[in-house]
Every structure is written in C-alpha cells, then in structure tokens.
PLY file of the C-alpha trace (Angstrom):
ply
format ascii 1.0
element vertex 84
property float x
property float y
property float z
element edge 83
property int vertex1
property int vertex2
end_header
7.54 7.71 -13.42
5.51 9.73 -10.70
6.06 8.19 -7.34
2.95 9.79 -4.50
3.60 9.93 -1.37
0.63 10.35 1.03
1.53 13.10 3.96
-2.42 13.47 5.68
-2.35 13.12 9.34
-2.74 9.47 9.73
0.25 9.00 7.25
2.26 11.64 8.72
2.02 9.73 11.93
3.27 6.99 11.07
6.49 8.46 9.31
5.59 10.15 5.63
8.61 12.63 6.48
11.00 10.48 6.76
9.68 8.29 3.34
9.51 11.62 1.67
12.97 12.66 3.05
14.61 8.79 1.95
12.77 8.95 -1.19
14.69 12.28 -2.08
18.07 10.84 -1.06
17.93 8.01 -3.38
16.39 9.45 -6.40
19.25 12.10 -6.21
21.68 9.54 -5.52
20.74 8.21 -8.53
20.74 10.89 -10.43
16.78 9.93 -11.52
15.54 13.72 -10.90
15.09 13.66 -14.84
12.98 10.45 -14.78
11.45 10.03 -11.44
8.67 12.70 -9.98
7.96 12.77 -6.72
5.27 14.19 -5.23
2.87 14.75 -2.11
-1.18 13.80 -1.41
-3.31 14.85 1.36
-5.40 11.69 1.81
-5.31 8.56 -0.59
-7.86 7.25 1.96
-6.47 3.96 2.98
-5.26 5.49 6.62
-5.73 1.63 7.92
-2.44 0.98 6.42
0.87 2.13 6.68
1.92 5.40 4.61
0.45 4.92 1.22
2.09 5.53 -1.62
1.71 4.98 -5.71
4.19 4.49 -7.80
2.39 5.25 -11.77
4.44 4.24 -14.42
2.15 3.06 -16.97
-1.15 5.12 -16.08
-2.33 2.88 -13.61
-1.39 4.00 -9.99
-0.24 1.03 -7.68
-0.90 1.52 -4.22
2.18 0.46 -1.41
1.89 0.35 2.21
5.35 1.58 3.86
7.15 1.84 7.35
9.92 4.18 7.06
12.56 1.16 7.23
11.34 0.01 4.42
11.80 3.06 2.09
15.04 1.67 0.31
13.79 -1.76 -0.27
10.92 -0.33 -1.62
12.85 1.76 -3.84
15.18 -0.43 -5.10
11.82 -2.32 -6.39
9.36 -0.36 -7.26
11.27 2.22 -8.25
15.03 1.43 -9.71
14.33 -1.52 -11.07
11.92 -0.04 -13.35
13.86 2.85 -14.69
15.63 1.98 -18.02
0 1
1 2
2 3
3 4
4 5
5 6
6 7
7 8
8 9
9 10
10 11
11 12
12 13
13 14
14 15
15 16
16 17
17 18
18 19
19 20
20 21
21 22
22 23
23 24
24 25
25 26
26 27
27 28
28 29
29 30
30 31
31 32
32 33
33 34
34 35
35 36
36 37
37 38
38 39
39 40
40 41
41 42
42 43
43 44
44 45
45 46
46 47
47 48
48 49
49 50
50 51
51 52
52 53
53 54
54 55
55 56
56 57
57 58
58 59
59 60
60 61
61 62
62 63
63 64
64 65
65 66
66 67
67 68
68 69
69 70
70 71
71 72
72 73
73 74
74 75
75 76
76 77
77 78
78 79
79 80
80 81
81 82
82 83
C-alpha cells in the first residue's frame, strides 16, 4: 500500500510535517514498514483543501483532505484497517 503525502507550500502550511512525522510513528508502531510505503509529492494540486494525501492500494489513488489532528483517525481507516 503506498500512502502520498503532499509537502508543496500550501500543504506544508497547513501542517504536512507533522502528518508526515505521525504517519511514520504509526506505521512503525505497527510494524507495517514491510507493507505500507510512504512517500512525499510536491503539488497534487488541490491546495484549496487541507494537506492532500492518497492512499493507493488497488491502483487507483484516493485523494484525503487532512488537519494534522486528524492523522491517527485517518490512519486507523484508511490505512490499518486495510492491511491484512
């Protein structure tokens, strides 16, 4: 599962750090180096929203709007849920 996290200036504004540095803590918590990859875009071009980020798991990128507080939740979704 690839899991993008968008870090262009609009998105770094409004807290891609702190996603990116959340995002880290619970996939190693997890132990899901092995089956998640995380990784970083320069624009995904929707800099109305919150940070963007996809989460691909099937070949088809699906695009989430996050505030920094809502990095675990998000997770725990997206993420977690859909790791066998």
């Amino acid at each position: 599962m690839k899991v993008t996290v968008c870090i262009g200036s609009a998105c770094h504004v409004k807290g891609a750090a702190k996603i990116v540095d959340e995002l880290q803590y619970l996939i190693a918590q997890k132990n899901y180096g092995d089956k998640v990859e995380l990784s970083g875009a320069f624009c995904m071009g929707k800099c109305q929203t919150g940070v963007s980020v996809t989460v691909d798991d099937s070949g088809n990128p699906v695009y989430h709007s996050l505030k920094p507080e809502d990095t675990k939740k998000f997770f725990e979704e997206q993420v977690a849920k859909k790791i066998k």
